[in-house]
N, C-alpha and C positions, 0 to 999 in steps of 0.2 A: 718702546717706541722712541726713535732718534728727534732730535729736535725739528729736523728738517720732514721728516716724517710727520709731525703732529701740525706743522705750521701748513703740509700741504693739506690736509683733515681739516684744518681749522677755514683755509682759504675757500677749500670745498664747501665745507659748511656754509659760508658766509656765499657764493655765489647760488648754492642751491635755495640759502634762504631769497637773494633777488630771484631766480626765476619762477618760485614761488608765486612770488608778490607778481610779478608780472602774470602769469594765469591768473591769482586773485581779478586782478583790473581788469582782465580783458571781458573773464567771464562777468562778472558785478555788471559791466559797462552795457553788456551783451543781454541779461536776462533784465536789467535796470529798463533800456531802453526797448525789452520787448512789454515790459507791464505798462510802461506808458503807452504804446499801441495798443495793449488791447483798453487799457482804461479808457483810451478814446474810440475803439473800432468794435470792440467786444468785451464790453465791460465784466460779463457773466463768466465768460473761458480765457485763459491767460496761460502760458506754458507751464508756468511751476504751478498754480493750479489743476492743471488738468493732470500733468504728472502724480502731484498729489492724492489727489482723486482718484486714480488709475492704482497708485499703491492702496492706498484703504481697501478698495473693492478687493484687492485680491488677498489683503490680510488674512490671516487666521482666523477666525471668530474668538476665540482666545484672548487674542494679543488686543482686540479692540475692549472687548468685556473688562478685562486689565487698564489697559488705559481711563475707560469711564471710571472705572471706580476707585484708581487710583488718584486722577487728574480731575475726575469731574468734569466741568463745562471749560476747564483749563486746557482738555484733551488737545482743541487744534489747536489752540495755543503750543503747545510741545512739538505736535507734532509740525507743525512750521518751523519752530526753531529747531529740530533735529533736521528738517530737510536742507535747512541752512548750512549746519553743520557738516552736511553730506556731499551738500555741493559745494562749498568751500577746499575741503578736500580734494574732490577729484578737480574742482579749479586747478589748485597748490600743486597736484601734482602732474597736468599738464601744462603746466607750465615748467618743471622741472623735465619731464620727457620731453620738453620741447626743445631747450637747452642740450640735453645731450644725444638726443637724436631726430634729426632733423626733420619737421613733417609728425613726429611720432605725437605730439602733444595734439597738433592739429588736426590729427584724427580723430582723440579720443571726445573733442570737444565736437568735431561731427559726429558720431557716433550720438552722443548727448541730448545734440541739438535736433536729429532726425527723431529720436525717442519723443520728445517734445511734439513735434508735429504729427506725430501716431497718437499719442493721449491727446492732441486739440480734437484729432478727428472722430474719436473714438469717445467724444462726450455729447452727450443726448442733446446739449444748445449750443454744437457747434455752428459755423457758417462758414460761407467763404472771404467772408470778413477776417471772421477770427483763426485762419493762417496766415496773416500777415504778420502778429507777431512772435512766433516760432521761425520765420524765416528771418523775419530781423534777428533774434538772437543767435542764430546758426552763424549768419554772413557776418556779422559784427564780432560775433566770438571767433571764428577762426580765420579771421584778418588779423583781429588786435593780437592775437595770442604769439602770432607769427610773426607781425610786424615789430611788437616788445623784446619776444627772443631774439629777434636779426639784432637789434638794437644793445642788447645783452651783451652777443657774443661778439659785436662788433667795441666794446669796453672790455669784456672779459673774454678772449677766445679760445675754445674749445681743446684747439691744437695750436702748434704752434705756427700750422699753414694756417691760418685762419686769417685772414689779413681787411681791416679795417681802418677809420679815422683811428687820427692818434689818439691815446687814452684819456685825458682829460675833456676834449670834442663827443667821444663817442659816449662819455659818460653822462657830461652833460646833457645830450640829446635822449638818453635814458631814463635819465630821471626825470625830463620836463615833458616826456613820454605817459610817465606811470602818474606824474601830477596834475598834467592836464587831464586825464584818464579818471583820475578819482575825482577832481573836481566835476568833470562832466556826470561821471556816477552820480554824485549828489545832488548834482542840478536837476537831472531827468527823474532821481529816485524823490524831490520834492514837487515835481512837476505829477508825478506818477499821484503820489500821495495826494494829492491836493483835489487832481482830477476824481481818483477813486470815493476822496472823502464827501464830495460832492453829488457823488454818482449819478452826475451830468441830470437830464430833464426828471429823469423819473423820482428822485425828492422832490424836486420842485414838483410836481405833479402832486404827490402826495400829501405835500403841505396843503395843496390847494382845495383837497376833496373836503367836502362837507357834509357827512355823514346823517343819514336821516335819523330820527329819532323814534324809536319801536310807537311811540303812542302819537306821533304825527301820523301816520301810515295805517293801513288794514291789518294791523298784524296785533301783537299780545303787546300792556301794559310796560314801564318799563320797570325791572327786576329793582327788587327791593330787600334790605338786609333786616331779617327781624329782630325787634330788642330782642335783647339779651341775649345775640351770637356772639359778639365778642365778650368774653369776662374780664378782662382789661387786668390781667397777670403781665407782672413787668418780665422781658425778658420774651414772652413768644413772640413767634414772628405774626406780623400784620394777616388780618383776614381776609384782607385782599391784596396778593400781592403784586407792589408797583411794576411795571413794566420792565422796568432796567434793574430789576433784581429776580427777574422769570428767567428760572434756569431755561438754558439750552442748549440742548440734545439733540443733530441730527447728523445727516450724511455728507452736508455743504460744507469742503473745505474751505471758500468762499463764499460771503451770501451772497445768492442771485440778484441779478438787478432786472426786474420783472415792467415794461412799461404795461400801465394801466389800460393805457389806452389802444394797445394791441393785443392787451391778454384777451384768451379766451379760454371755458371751458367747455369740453365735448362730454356730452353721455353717447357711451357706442356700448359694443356686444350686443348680449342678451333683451334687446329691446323692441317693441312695436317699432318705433322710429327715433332715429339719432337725433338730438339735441344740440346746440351750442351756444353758450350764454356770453355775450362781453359784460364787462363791468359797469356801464351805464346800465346794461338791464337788467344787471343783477342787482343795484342798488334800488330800483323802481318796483323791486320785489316786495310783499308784506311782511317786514323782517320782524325779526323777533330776540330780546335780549333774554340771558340766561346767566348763572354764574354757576361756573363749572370747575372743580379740581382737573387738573389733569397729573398723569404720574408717569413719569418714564420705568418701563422695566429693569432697565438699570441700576434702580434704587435699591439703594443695601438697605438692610434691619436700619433703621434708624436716620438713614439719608435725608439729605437737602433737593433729591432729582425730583420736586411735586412743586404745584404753584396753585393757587386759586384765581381766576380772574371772572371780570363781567364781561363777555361774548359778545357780539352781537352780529347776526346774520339770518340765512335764511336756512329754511329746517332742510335738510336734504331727501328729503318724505316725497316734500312738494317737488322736485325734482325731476326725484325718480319716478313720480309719477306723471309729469306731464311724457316723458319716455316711454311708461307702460312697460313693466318689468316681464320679461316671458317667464312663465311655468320651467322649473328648474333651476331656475338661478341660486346660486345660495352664496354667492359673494360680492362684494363690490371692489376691483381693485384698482386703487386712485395713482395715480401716475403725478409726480414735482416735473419741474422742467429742468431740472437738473440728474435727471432720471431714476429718480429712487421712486419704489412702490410700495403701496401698503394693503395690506390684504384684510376685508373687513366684512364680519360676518353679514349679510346682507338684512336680516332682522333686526341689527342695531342701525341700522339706516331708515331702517322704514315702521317702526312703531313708536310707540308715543312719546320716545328722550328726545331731550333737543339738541340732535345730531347736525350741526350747522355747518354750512356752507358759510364761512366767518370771514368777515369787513373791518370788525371793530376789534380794540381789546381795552378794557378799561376807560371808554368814554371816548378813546381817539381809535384814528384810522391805525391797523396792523402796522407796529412798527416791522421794518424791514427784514430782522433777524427774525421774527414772528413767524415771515409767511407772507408780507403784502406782493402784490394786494391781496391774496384770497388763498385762506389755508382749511383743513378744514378738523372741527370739532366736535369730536363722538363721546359722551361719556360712557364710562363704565368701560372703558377700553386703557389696554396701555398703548403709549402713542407708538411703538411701534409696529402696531396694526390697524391705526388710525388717523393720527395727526398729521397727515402728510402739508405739508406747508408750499407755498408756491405751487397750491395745484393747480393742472392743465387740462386735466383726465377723470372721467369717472367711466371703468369699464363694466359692466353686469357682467358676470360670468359665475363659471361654479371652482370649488378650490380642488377637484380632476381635472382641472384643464390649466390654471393659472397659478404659476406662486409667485410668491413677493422675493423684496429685497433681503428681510433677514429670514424668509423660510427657508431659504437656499443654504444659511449660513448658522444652522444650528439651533434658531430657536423657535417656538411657534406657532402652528397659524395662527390660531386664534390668540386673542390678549386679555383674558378679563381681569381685570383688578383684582387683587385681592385683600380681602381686609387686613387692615394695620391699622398701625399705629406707632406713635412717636413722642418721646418724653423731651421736650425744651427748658422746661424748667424743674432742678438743676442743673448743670449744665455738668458733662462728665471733668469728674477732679477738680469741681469746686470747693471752695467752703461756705458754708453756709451758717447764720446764727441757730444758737440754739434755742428748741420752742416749739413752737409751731412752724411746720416749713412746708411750704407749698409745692406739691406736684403737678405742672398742668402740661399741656401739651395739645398733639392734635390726632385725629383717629380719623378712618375712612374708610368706605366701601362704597365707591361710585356707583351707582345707581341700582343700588340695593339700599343703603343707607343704616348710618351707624345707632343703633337699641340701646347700649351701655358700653360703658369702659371699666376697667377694674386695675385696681394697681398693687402693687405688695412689698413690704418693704423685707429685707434679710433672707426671703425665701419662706416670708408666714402665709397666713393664710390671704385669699384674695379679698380686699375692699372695695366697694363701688364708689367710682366717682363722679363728683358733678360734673351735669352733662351741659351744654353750651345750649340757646336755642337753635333750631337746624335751619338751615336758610333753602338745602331741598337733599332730597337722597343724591343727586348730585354731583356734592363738595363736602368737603372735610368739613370735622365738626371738634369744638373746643372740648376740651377736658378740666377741670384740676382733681386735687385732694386735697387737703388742710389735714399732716399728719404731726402728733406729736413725738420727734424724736429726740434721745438721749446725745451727751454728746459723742463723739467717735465716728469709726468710718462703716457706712451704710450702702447698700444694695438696693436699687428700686428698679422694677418691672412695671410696664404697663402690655395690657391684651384688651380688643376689643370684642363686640359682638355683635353683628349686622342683624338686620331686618327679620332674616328667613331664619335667627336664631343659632346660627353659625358660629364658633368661638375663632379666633384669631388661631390658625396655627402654630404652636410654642415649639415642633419642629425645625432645626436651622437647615437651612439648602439653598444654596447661588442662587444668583438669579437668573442665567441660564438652567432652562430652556426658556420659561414661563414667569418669572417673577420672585425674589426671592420670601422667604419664610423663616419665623423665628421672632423672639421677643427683644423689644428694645429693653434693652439694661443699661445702668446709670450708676457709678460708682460715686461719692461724695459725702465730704465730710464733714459732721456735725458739728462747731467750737462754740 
């Protein structure tokens, strides 16, 4: 390559990297100042949310099963910054086709922007609110895209007709182009933030409510932890876990922003007569507390996807039955306002678990990522054919006639829990002194409830372990052992045993369809 050869390569480079940059700002500028509309007009739907949301749904079932268990509850965390990553790009590069051919950039950005306005429309708590801001981003982005590139190639021109201000004018006017541009981005993008973090009336509502108390009311006592549930082994996690450390697993690229004071919930289908509850009268209900494990199916051998908390709401029994269920129903399918559905046997709705209609978690009102105001909790179910969060909906129907959100997408109708279990202490690839060294952990079979645990160490024979007192079949229940080991490096298994006499399956299989199976193992070393 000749000198002059590599210097025009290099100039090129250097101008494609400005047009770059210029699509960067236009788009940023463009999708910055549509979040701030919808944070103020439609806080719940937003264009890269809806978009978002619009790719998940058509995911693979695959690709998402991969993602939880690789990311965890980090999941939409990644998956926001890959979508970042993706529109950044195609930003980068209409702004480059916008530079060398003219109009080309500014389609690809319509094109984009109209996509956007199909996923606002195309989400279950759309309005006509919330296309205001996909049209903002559309006209904002294929102004500035166009206005940067003129300004571009009026510094650097295309050809050598290309006739603009003289060069140092037309540069200058470009860069105080792209600088006002990104100052304005960061203006609207803290403007955006601030509004969203506030998320206008409905926290403030929420701080406001004051939750009745199960034994102020007509309803049951309130739930009590009995001695000797927790064994107070260093190292497991708490037996009731805090609110800001409750895994979550759902379908909200965004959490909904639900006012309280306009929710409501319907009972329809399969009924005497349809139903609809707001949330003054469902708090004047006789509520009732409960402390309930819940588990995502998600959860690998040994996983962090479960939580324990104290409920509080109304039984969903009493519900359905002021609706009066018709002869043949055998499902319940609960409908989010974000449109996801969960498919739930109708028998776990209506005999004697305390399947609630939930207000509370842990002494306060449902925090927001929870499900406020009103989400709802079944045990002995995995949540996803249960715990639909931000519900709207309760429909009676049968599962020939209705399917849910992930029946559709590979896995089962039904969800029952299966019993596990899980070793905490030791932690894999620790070290440990030598001596006596404690095993303990946590075991469960929601509303069967956990008989024994047993644990073993190298692959000998199996030990029983102590067992925690049970606070109800439920919720998890405590474990340890006190084993003497040598020093070196050790093996330990735990398997449990439910109520009906059932051993933990020592089988390993995904957790598609149903839930996975297999013994937690724990490798660590004695010194």
């Amino acid at each position: 390559m000749t000198i002059e050869e590599t210097g025009r390569c290099t100039g090129m480079g250097r101008i494609n990297g400005w047009a770059a940059l210029s699509g960067l700002v236009a788009v940023a500028i463009a999708l910055i100042a549509a979040e701030l509309t919808a944070a103020l007009v439609s806080p719940s739907v937003s264009p890269v949310t809806a978009v978002g949301s619009t790719v998940i749904d058509v995911l693979p079932p695959g690709v998402k099963d991969w993602a939880i268990e690789t990311f965890g509850t980090a999941d939409k965390l990644v998956f926001l910054g890959t979508m970042f990553v993706i529109i950044a790009g195609v930003a980068a590069g209409a702004g480059i086709l916008e530079y060398r051919w003219r109009r080309s950039g500014a389609a690809l950005v319509l094109v984009f922007g109209l996509a956007g306005i199909a996923a606002v429309a195309a989400r279950p708590q759309s309005s006509t609110a919330a296309f205001a801001a996909p049209v903002v981003a559309l006209v904002l982005g294929v102004m500035l895209v166009t206005v940067l590139t003129d300004r571009l190639v009026a510094w650097q021109p295309r050809r050598a007709a290309d006739v603009g201000p003289p060069g140092p004018v037309a540069r200058r006017r470009f860069l105080q182009g792209v600088g006002v541009g990104g100052a304005a981005a960061a203006l609207a993008g803290t403007a955006a933030s601030l509004v969203r973090s506030s998320q206008s009336l409905v926290t403030q509502a929420r701080e406001q409510i004051r939750l009745p108390a199960p034994d102020a009311v007509a309803g049951r006592a309130a739930a009590v932890i009995p001695a000797g549930a927790d064994l107070g082994v260093d190292g497991v996690p708490p037996l009731v876990t805090p609110n800001d450390n409750y895994y979550r697993i759902d379908t909200a690229l965004v959490v909904p922003v639900v006012d309280p004071g306009t929710w409501r919930l319907r009972v329809t289908g399969m009924v005497d007569r349809e139903v609809e509850l707001t949330f003054d009268e469902l708090l004047a209900k006789p509520l009732v507390e409960s402390y309930i494990t819940l588990a995502c199916v998600s959860n690998v051998v040994g996983g962090d996807l479960i939580g324990n908390a104290k409920w509080l709401g109304w039984p969903v029994r009493e519900l359905l039955a002021m609706a009066g269920v018709q002869e043949g129903a055998d499902m319940v399918l609960s409908r989010s306002v974000d449109g996801f559905t969960a498919s739930t046997p109708l028998d776990a709705m209506t005999d004697d678990r305390d399947s609630l209609i939930a207000v509370g978690m842990n002494g306060e009102t449902l925090p927001v990522e929870h499900g406020f105001p009103v989400r709802l909790v079944v045990p002995g179910l995995y949540g996803f054919v249960s715990a639909t969060k931000w519900v709207t909906e309760l429909k009676v129907t049968r599962y020939a006639d209705d399917v849910a959100y992930w029946s559709t997408r590979g896995w089962s109708e039904r969800g029952p829990v299966k019993t596990s279990s899980r070793i905490d202490v030791p932690r894999e690839r620790s070290t440990v002194p030598a001596g006596t060294v404690q095993i303990a952990g946590y075991a469960w079979a929601q509303h069967r409830g956990i008989e024994a645990v047993q644990v073993r160490v190298d692959d000998g024979s199996w030990q029983p372990a102590t067992l925690a007192a049970e606070i109800s079949r439920d919720t998890w229940r405590q474990f340890s052992a006190a084993l003497d080991l040598a020093p070196g490096s050790h093996t330990v298994q735990v398997r449990a045993v439910d109520s009906t006499g059932a051993v933990q399956v020592d089988r390993a299989s995904p957790v598609t369809p149903d839930g996975a199976t297999g013994l937690h193992t724990v490798t660590f070393t004695v010194s």
